[in-house]
C-alpha positions, 0 to 999 in steps of 0.5 A, a space after each residue: 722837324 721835331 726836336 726830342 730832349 732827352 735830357 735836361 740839364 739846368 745848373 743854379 749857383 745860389 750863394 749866401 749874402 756877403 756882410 755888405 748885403 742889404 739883408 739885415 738878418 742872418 739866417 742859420 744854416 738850415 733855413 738856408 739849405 730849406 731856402 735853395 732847396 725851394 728856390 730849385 724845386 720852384 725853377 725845376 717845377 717852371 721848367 717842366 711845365 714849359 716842357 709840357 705846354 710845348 709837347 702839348 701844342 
């Protein structure tokens, strides 16, 4: 039987990097919005093509 997804929902908690983070440079608070935004694109394009590899089969 065939299982029909009509709706995907796909949470991601992304948080910035604490004073004890290994990273040495701070980044302003645009980069950042620019950093999340094409971390969610990213996943959310890996998700569609898993769904398309599956619908294809």
């Amino acid at each position: 039987m065939a299982i029909e997804i009509k709706e995907l929902r796909i949470k991601v908690n992304v948080v910035e990097p604490n004073e004890n983070s290994h990273f040495t440079e701070k980044i302003n608070t645009v980069k950042w919005q620019e950093l999340k935004t094409s971390i969610v694109n990213e996943c959310a394009s890996k998700v569609l093509e898993k769904i398309k590899e599956r619908s294809e089969r």
